[in-house]
C-alpha positions as a Markdown table, in Angstrom:
| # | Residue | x | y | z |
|---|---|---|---|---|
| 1 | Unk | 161.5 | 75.5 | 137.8 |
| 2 | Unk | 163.6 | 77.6 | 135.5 |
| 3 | Unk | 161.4 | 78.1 | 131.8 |
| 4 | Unk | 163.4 | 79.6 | 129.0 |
| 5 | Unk | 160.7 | 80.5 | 126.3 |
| 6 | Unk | 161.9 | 81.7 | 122.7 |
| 7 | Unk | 160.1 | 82.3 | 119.7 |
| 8 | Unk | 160.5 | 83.8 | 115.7 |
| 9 | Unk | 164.2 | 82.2 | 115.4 |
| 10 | Unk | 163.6 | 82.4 | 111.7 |
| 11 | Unk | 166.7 | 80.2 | 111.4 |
| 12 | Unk | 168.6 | 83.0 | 113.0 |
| 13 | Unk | 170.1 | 81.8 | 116.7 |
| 14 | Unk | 171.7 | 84.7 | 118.6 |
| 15 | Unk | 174.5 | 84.4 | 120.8 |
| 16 | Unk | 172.8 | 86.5 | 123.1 |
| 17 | Unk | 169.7 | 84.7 | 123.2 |
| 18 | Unk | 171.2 | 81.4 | 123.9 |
| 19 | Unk | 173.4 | 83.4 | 126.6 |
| 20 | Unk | 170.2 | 84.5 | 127.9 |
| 21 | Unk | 168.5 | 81.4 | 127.9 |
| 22 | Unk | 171.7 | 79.6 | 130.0 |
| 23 | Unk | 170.2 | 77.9 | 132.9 |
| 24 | Unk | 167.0 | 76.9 | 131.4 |
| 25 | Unk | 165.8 | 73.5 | 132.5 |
| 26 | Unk | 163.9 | 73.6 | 129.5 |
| 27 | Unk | 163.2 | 75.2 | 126.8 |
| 28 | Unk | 160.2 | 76.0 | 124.9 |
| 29 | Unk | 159.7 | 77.4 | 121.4 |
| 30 | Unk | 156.9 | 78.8 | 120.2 |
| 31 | Unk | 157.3 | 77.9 | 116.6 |
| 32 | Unk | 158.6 | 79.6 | 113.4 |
| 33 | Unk | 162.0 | 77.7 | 114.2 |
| 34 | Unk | 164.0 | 78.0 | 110.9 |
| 35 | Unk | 166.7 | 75.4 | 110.1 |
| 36 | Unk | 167.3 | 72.2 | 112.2 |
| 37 | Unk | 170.3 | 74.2 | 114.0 |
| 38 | Unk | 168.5 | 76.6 | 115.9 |
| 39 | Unk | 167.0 | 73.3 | 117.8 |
| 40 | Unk | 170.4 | 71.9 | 118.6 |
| 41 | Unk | 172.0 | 75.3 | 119.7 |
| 42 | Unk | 169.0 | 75.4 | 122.5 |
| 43 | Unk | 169.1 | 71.6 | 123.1 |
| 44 | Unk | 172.9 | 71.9 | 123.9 |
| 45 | Unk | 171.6 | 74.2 | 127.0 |
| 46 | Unk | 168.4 | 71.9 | 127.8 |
| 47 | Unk | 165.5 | 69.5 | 126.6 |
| 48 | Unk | 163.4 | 71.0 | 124.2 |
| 49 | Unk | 159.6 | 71.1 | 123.4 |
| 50 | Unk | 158.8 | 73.3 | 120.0 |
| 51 | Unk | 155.8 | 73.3 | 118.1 |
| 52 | Unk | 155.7 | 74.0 | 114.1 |
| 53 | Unk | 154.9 | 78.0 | 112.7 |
| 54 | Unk | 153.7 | 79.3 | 109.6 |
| 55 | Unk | 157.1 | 79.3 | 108.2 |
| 56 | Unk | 157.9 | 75.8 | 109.2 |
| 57 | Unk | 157.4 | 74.2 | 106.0 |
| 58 | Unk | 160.7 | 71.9 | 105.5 |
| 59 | Unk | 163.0 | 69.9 | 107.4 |
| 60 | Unk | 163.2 | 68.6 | 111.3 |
| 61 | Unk | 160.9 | 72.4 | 112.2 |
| 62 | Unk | 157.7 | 70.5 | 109.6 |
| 63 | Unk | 157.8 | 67.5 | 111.7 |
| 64 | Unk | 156.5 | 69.6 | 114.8 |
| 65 | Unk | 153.5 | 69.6 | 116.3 |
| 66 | Unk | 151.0 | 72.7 | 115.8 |
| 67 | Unk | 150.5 | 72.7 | 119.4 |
| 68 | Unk | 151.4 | 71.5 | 122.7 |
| 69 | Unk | 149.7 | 70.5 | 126.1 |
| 70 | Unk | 152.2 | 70.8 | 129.3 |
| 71 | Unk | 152.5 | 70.3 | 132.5 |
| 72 | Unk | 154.9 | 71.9 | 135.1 |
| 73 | Unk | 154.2 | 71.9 | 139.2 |
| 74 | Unk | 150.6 | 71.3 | 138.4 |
| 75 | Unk | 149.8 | 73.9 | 135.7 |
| 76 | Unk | 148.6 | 73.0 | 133.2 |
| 77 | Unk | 150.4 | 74.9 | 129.8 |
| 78 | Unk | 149.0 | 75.7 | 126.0 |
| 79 | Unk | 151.6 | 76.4 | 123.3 |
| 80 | Unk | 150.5 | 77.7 | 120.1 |
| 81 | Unk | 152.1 | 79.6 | 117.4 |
| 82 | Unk | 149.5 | 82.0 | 117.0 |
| 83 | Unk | 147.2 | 83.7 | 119.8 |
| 84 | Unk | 144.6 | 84.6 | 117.5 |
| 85 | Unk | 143.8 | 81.3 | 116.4 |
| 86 | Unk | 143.3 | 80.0 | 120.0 |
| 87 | Unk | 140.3 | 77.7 | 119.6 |
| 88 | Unk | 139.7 | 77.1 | 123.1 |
| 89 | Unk | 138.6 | 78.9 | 126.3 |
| 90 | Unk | 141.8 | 78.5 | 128.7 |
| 91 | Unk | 140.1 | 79.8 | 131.9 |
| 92 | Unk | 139.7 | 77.1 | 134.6 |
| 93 | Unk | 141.4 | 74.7 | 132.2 |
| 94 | Unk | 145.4 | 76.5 | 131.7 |
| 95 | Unk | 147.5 | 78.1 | 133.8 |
| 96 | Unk | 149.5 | 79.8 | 131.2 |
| 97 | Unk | 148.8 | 80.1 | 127.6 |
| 98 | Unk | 152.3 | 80.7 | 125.3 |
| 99 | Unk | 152.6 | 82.4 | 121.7 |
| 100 | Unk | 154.5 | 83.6 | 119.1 |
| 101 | Unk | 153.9 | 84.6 | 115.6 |
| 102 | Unk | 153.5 | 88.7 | 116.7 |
| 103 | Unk | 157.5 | 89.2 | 117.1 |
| 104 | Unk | 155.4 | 91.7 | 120.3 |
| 105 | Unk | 156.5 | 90.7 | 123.9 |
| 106 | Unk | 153.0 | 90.0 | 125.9 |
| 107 | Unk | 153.7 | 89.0 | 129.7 |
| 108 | Unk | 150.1 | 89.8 | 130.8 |
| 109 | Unk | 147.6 | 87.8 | 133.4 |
| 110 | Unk | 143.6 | 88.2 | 132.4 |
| 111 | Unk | 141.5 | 86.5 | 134.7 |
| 112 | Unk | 143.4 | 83.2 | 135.7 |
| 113 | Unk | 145.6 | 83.3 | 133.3 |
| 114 | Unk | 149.1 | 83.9 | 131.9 |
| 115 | Unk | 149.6 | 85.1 | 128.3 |
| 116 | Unk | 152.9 | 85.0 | 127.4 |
| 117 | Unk | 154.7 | 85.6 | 124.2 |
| 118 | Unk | 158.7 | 86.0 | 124.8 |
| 119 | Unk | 158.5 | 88.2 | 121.7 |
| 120 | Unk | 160.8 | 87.7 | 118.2 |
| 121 | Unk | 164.3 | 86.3 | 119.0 |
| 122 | Unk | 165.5 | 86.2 | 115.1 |
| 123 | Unk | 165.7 | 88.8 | 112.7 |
| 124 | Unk | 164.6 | 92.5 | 113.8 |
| 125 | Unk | 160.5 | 93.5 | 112.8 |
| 126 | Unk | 160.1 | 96.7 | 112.4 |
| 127 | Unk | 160.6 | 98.5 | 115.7 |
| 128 | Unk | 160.2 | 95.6 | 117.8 |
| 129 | Unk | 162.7 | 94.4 | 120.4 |
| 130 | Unk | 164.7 | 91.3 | 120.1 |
| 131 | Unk | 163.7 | 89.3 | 123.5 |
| 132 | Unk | 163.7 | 86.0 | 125.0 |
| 133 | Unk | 161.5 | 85.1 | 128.3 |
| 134 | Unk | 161.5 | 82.7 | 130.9 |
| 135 | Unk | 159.0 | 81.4 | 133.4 |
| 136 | Unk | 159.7 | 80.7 | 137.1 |
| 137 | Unk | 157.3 | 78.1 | 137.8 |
| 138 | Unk | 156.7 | 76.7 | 141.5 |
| 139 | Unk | 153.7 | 74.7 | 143.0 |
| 140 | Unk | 152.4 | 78.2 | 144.4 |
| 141 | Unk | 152.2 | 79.8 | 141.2 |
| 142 | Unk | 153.8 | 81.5 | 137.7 |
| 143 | Unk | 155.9 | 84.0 | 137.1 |
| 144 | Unk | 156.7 | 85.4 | 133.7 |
| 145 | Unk | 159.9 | 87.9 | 132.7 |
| 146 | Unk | 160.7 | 89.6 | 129.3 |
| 147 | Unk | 164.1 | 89.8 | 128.8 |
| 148 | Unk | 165.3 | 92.3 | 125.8 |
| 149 | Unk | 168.6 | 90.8 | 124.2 |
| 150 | Unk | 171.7 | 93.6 | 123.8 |
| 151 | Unk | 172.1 | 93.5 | 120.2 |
């Protein structure tokens, strides 16, 4: 299974993310969406599961959820905005734990687990790269991938 993950639109929806994302079965965002568009430009590739950021305050983006539970192949998935308010001890319990919030691309495994952030795909921070990810997810296991957008 073929997992686009985007995060930190800020209401700005690159070409070449969504070029980049082409593909996708699905998509996850990891919150701080923007306007309603950004949504529809990803769920004209696939079906789309996006949880609410700090800047979600209006619109279709304040009706998401804060988090959200998944999942794929049997793992089990946790998608929160922010890594640092992570509540919850994921060993033994998720596979793969997905953030935003940091605009910083983190593809790392500690123990058991996956912590994945596919980085800021809007507007540039600082010296940070643009970047999307995506998640190759089979039965035997997860696989994550940075991928920095030409812009």
């Amino acid at each position: 299974m073929n997992i686009g993950v985007i995060a930190d639109t800020h209401s700005k929806m690159r070409p070449e993310a969504l070029a980049a994302l082409a593909g996708s079965e699905l998509i996850l965002h990891a919150g701080d969406v923007g306007r309603h568009d950004v949504l529809e430009a990803l769920e004209a590739i696939a079906p789309v599961v996006a949880i609410r950021g700090n800047i979600d305050k209006t619109g279709r983006a304040a009706t998401l959820p804060d988090i959200e539970e998944l999942e794929f192949l049997g793992h089990a998935f946790y998608m929160l905005h922010d890594v640092k308010t992570l509540d919850l001890d994921p060993r033994g319990r998720y596979r793969v734990v997905i953030a935003g919030h940091s605009h910083k691309p983190r593809n790392e495994w500690i123990d058991d687990v996956l912590f994945f952030n596919p980085g800021g795909a809007g507007p540039r921070r600082f010296t940070l790269p643009i970047t999307v990810g995506r998640l190759v997810v089979s039965e035997a296991g997860v696989a994550g991938e940075i991928i920095e957008l030409p812009v």
